[in-house]
N, C-alpha and C positions, 0 to 999 in steps of 0.2 A: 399353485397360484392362490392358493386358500388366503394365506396370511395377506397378501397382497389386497385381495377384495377385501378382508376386514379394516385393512387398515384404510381403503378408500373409501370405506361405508363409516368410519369412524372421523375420518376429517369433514364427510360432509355433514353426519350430524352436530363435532362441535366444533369448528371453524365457522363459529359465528360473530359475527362485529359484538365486541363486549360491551359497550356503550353507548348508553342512553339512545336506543335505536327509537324511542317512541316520540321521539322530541316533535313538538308540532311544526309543520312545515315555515308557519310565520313567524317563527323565531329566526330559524334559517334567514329568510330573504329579510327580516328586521336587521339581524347583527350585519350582513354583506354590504345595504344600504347607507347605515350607519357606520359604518367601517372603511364606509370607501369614502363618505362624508369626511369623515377623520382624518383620512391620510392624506383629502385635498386642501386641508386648516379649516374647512369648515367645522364648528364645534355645536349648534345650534341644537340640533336636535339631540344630542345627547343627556340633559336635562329634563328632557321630559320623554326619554324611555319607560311604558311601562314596569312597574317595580317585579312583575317575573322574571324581566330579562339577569336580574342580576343571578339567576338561578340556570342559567344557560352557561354553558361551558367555558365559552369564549368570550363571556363578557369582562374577563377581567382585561382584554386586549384593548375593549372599546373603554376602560377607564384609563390603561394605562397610555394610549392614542390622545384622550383629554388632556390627562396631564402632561405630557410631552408636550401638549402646544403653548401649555402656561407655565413652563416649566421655572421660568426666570419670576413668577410672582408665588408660584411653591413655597412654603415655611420648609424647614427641615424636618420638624414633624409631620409633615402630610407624606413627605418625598418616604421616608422608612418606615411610615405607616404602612404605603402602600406594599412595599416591599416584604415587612415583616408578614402582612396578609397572603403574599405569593413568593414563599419560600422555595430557592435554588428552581427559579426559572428566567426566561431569558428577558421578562420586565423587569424583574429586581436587578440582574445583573448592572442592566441599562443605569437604572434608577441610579445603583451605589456606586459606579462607575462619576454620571455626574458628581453624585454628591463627595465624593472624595475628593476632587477638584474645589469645588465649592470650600468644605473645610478646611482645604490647605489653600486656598486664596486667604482666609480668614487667620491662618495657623491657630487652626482650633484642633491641635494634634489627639488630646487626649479623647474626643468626642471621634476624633476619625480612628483612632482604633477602637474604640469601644464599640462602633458600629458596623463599620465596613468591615465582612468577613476575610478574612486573612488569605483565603485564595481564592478569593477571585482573580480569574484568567484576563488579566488587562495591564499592560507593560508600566501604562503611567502610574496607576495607582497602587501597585506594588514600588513604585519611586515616589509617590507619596507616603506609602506606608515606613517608607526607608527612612526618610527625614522625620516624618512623625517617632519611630523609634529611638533616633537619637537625641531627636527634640526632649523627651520626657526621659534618657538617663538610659534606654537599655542597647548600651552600644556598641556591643559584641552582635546583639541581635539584628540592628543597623546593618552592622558591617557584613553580616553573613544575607541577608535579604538585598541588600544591593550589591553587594557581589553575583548572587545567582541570578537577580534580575537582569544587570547589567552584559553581564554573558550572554544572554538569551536576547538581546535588544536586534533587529533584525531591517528595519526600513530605517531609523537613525536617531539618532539622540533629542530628545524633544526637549521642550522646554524644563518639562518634569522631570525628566532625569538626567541634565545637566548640574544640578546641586548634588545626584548621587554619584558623577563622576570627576567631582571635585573633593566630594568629603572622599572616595576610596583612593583617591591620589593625596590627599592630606594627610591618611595614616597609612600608605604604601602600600595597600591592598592590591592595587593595581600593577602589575610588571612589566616590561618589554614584550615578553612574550605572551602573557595576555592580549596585550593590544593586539600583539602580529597573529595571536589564534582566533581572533575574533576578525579582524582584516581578513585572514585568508578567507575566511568564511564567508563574511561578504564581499570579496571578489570574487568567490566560485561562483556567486548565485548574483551577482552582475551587479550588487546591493554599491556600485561605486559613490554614492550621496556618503554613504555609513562609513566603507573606507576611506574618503578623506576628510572627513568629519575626524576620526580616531587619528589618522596620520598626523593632524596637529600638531597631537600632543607628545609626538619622537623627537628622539634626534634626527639632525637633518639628512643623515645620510639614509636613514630609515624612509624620510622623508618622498626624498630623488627614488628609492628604492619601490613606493610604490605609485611613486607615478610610471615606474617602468614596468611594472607590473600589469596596471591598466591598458597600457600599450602594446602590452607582450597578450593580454587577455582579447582586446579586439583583432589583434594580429599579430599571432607569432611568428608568420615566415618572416613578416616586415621587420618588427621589431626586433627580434632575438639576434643578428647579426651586430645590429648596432650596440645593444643589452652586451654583448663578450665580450667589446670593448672597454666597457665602464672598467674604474676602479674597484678592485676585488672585495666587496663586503659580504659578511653574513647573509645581510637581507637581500640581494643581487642575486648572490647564488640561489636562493630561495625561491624570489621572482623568475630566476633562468631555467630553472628547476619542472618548474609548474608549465613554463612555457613548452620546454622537449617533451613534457609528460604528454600537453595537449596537442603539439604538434605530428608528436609521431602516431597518432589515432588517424591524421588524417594526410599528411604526408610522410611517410616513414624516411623514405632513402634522405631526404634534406633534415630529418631529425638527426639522421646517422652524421652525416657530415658536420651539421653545426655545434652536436654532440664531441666528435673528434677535435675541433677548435675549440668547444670553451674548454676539454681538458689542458689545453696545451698553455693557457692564458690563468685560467683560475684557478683556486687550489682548492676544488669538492672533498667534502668531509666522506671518508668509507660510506656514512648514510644519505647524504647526497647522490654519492652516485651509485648507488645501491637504487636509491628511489627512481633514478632514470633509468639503470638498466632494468628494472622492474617491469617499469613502463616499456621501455621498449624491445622486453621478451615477450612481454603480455601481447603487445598488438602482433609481434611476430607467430604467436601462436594463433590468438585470434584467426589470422590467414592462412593457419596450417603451415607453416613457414617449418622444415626440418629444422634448423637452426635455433629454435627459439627453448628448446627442451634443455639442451649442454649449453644455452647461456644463463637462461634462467639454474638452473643447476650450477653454473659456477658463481652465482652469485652467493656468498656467507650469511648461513642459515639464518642466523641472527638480526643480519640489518636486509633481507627478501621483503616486502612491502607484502601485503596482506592478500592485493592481488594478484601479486608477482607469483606467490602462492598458490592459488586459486590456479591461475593457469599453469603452471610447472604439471600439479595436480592432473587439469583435464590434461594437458598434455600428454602425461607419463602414463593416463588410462587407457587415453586414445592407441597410443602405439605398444600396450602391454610394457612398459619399461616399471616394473612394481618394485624396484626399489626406489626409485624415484620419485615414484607417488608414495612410498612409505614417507618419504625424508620430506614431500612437498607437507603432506596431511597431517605429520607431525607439527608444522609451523603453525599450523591457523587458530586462530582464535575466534569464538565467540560467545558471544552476550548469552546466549541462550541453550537449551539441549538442542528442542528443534532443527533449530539451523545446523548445530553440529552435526546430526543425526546422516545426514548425507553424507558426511565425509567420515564418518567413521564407520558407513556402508564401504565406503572407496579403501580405507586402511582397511578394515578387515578382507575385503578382497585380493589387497596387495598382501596381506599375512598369509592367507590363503595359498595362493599363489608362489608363495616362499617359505610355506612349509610349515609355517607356524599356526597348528591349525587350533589350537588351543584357545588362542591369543583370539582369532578371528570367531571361533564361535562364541566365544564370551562378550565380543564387540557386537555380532550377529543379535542374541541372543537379548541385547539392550535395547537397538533399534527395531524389533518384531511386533512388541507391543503397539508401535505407531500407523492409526489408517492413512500411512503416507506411502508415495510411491515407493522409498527406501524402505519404509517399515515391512510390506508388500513383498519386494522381494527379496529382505533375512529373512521373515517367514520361510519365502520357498528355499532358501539355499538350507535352513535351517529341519524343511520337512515339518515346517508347523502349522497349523492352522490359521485361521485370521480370527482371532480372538476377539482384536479389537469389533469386529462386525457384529458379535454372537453380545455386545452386554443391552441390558435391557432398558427400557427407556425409565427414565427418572418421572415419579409422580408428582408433578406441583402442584397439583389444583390448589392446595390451601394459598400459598403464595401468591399464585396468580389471582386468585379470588380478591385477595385482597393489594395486590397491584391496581386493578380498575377502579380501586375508592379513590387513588391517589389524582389531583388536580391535574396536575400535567400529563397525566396518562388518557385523561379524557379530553384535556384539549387538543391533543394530538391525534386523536381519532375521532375528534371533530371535524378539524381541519382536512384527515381526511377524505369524511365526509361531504366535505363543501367542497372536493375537488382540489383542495394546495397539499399537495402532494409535499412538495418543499420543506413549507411552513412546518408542517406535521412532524418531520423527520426532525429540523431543530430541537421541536418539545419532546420528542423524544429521546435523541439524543443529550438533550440538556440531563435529562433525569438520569441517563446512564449512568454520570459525572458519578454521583454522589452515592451508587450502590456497588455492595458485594460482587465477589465473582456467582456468588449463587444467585443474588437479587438481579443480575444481568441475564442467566439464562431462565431464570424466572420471565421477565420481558421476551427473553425469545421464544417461550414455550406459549407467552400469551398473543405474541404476532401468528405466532404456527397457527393457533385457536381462528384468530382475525384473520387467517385466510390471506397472509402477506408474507409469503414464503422471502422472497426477498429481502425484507426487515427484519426478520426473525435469524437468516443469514449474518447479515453484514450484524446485529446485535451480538451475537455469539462471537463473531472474529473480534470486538470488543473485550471481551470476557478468555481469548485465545484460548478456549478450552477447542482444539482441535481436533479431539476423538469424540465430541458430541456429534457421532453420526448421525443421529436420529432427526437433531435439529439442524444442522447444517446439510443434509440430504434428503431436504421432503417428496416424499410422492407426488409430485405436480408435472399435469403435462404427459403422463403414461400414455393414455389414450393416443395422441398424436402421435411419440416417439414408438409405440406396439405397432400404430398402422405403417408408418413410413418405415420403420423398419421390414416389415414384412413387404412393401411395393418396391423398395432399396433396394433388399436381399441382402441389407446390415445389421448388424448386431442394435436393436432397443437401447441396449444399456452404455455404449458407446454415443449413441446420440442425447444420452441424458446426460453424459460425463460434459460434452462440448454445451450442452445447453448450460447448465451448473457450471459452467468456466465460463463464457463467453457475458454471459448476463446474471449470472445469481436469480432466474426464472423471472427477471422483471422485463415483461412483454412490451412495454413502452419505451425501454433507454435507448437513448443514439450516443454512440462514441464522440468523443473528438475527430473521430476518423471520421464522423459520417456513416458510423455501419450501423445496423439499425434493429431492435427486435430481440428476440430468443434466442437466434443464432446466430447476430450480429454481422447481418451480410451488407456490405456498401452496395448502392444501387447498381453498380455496373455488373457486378457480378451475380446480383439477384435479377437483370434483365436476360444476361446470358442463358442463364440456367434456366427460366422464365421460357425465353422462346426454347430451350431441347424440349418444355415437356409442354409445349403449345400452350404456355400460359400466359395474359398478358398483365404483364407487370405495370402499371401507367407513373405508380408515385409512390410515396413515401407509406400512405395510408393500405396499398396495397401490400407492402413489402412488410409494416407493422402486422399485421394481420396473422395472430397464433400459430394456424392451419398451416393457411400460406409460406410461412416465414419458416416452420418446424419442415415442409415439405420440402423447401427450396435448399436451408443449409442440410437436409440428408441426402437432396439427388448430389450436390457438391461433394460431400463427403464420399461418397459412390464415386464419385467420378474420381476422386483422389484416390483412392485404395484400389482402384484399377490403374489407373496410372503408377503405380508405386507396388503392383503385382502382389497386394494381399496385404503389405507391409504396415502394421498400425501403426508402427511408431513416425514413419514418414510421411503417412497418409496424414497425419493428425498433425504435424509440422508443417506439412502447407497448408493444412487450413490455415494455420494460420499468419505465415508467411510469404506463401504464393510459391505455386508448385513449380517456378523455377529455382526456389531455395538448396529445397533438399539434395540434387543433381549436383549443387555445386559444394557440397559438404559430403558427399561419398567418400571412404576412404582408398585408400590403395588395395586393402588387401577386406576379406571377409571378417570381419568382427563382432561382437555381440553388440545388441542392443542398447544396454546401459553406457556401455561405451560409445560410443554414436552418440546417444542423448545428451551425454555430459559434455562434450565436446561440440555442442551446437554453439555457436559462435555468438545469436544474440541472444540477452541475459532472457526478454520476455518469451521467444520461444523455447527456449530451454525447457522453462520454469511454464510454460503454458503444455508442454508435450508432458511432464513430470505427473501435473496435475490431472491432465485428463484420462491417461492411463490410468492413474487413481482411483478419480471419482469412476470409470468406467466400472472398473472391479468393484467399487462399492454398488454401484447401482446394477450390476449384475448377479448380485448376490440378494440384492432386495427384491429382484425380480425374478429369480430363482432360488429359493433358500436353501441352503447346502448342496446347490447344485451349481453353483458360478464358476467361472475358469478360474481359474491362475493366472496373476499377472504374468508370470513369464514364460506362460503359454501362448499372451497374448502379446511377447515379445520376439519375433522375429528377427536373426542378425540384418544386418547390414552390407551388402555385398557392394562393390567396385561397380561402377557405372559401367554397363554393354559399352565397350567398342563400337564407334559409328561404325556404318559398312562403307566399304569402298567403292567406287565404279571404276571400270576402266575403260579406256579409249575406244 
């Protein structure tokens, strides 16, 4: 436990607030007073702020709150004055946001590009910047800036960039199926204002097409009968398309039938109806449905949909059928290694498994280096160590040193200071924008300092260096998770894993769920638990409570992995799901672990049982050094649910 106490004895000497910790208390209540003046239009006493204040952190909020209320008697010179003074933060934005407006009211193009930086994150004034480009001759440049802007437009076409959806339809930049990829888009996400905004500008049958679409979107049992009547077009089938896809998620059998009928009515393109029977192998899997494996597999490699894929895959895991999972694994695609990294755990296994053992340990051999649950176990099939655990942590101090002179870094750790927890995270986040992958874990290394394990987290997943264990897995919170472990009779470093999932160590967050704390327990089930160990839980404040909260989600966690007979992998799926999940995802027959896991049905337990295995194993190894388990030692298979017992008469 040596290294363990050094490095507890090292965060509490320098996990210190880096910023201006001496600041005199009457700055504080000066700026809050005048701040809250500000933000009710009162301006008065801003004027006759002592002239130290301008030497406070945050006072450039209380000039930029001034000029925000005068903003319409502003010169333009005052308005980029102040902006040039508070570079790439979130007053300037504000500031060149207006004034880009302002100059294109004026078409004063050449002075709005000369000033307003070229990305800023703001839809209209990138459709200002659009007009101003071809305004002044450079119009290829036009046309490629309003095309990527106009793509990305997302709540509806404003005023502003109504002239850039006239000039990209004046030189043909725009297509049919632009429009229809930008429609579907916001149809998915219910953005119907945007969709018939764009539908305009189609032909009419494209027209009818998405109004049927809309109809098919609030109601596809209702609408899609009447939908496989219409006249047979592109965009219909398209519309009819989207609808079986949505409807068979939640009524299957009537997805089948009205599937059967639009074939017989409309003429699906091979990738139409590829894309339906995708969908509906996939939900037939999703249910464990025998059937959904030999359909999904007769669908043509070629036009199988991505998730049609994906579950072929878990499918063919789940029931050991490894050439199938060879031929599903083969298909998929993606953006990243990361995400690949899983599925070429799953091919290598299927090569494995088929004899090609060559092929698999060279696949093996790729994903080891990764502190990910996949990476974790090539390691062990591979007999290798965990590498990734053993590298050592990276020296900033010069970086971070001088990270703290930076403006926004100190008004962020003003704020949170003053208690805005909020505010603080924008200024810091704002600054993110504008740095390196190195100058981002620089930031993480100086939250780690600031004693803000949680910022220091979510900064790094920023920067997606995902083997920064050191930063992404801080020692916080030992003391609680050592005791409860020992009063449990569970594993410490499993209750750091669920800590490190459930909340990223921030003692304060409540879900959208309502679940609250460390270990992210909803009231009902932190009163439960509350009365087994005679404690009384009264409210929310009690349930927030470190101790409390760390005590209540490990007796849970005990309570699951006796219910689940030792089982982590399912113990750790009801946590998060509720421990009547797992029972009803049991297989037929006795199978490993990994298999089970992959084949959990919802995408966030899946991906939440994945990770906590994970982080378990890392923080077992920081609590034991070279003494940690093995993940898949810490993987027990999966057996067939007990047979109820019978009575009899």
């Amino acid at each position: 436990m040596s290294r363990l106490l050094l490095t507890l004895i090292y965060c509490a000497l320098s996990c210190i607030p880096p910023v201006l910790a001496e600041l005199p208390e009457n700055q504080r209540e000066l700026f809050q007073q005048t701040y809250s003046k500000l933000q009710a239009g009162n301006t008065d006493g801003f004027a006759t702020l002592p002239a130290r204040m301008t030497q406070y952190p945050l006072y450039p909020w209380l000039e930029y709150s001034y000029l925000k209320q005068n903003v319409d008697t502003l010169s333009d010179a005052q308005m980029l004055d102040f902006a040039l003074r508070n570079p790439n933060s979130l007053m300037a934005d504000a500031l060149y946001t207006q004034l880009s407006k302002r100059l294109a009211d004026k078409q004063d193009w050449q002075k709005l590009l000369n000033t307003i930086p070229p990305d800023l994150d703001d839809t209209n004034t990138q459709c200002y910047r659009t007009q101003a480009l071809m305004a002044v001759g450079q119009k290829q440049a036009a046309l490629d800036t309003g095309k990527q802007t106009w793509m990305g437009i997302t709540k509806g076409i404003s005023n502003a960039c109504l002239p850039v959806t006239d000039l990209l339809r004046r030189y043909v930049k725009l297509s049919t199926s632009d429009y229809w990829e930008r429609i579907r888009a916001a149809l998915d996400k219910n953005q119907t204002t945007l969709a018939s905004q764009l539908a305009a500008d189609l032909p009419p049958e494209a027209r009818s097409a998405v109004d049927t679409w809309m109809q098919i979107r609030k109601s596809p049992a209702d609408a899609l009968p009447n939908a496989i009547q219409q006249t047979d077009t592109p965009y219909l089938r398209d519309a009819i398309t989207y609808g079986l896809e949505r409807l068979a998620k939640k009524e299957p059998q009537q997805a089948e039938t009205l599937w059967a009928t639009a074939r017989q009515t409309l003429k699906f393109t091979p990738e139409e109806t590829a894309k339906v029977e995708s969908a509906l192998g996939m939900y037939q899997a999703l249910r464990r449905d025998p059937a959904a494996l030999p359909r999904l597999a007769a669908i043509p490699s070629a036009q199988r949909t991505q998730d049609g894929n994906l579950w072929m895959a878990r499918a063919a895991a789940r029931t050991s059928d490894w050439e199938k999972l060879l031929d599903a694994t083969r298909q998929l695609k993606f953006d990243n290694a990361r995400d690949a990294a899983g599925w070429q755990y799953w091919q290598a296994r299927a090569l494995e498994q088929t004899g090609k053992k060559r092929e698999a340990t060279s696949l093996y051999t790729q994903i080891a280096p990764q502190a990910t649950f996949y990476g974790f176990l090539s390691a062990d099939h591979l007999g290798q160590s965990y590498d990734s655990l053993r590298l050592k942590p990276i020296d900033r101090s010069q970086r971070v040193a001088g990270l703290q002179k930076i403006a926004a870094v100190q008004r962020a750790f003003e704020w949170f200071a003053l208690g805005n927890r909020e505010q603080g995270r924008k200024e810091w986040f704002r600054v993110l924008k504008q740095m390196d992958k190195d100058g981002i874990l620089a930031m993480a290394d100086l939250a780690t300092r600031a004693n803000d394990p949680n910022l220091a987290i979510w900064t790094v997943a920023r920067a997606k260096e995902w083997d920064e264990i050191n930063l992404r897995f801080p020692l916080v919170h030992i003391e609680l998770a050592m005791e409860q472990g020992r009063t449990q009779g569970i594993q410490p470093a499993w209750i750091m894993g669920v800590m490190r999932r459930e909340s990223a160590f921030d003692a304060g967050v409540e879900s959208s769920a309502k679940a609250l704390g460390l270990m992210q327990l909803i009231p009902p089930t932190a009163r439960a638990v509350g009365n087994k160990l005679g404690l009384s839980i009264k409210g929310r404040d009690d349930i927030l409570h470190p101790a409390t909260n760390v005590q209540l989600g490990s007796a849970y966690l005990r309570d699951m992995l006796g219910k689940f007979s030792g089982n982590y992998a399912q113990a750790t799926a009801a946590y998060n799901a509720g421990p009547g999940r797992p029972p009803q995802w049991a297989p037929d027959k006795l199978i490993n672990a990994d298999q089970w896991v992959e084949s959990i049905p919802f995408d966030e337990t899946r991906d939440y049982v994945q990770a906590v295995m994970a982080y378990t194993t890392i923080y077992d190894d920081k609590l034991n050094p070279g003494k940690g388990r093995r993940l898949s030692e810490r993987l027990q298979p999966i057996a067939p649910n007990a047979p109820k017992a019978t009575t009899t008469p």
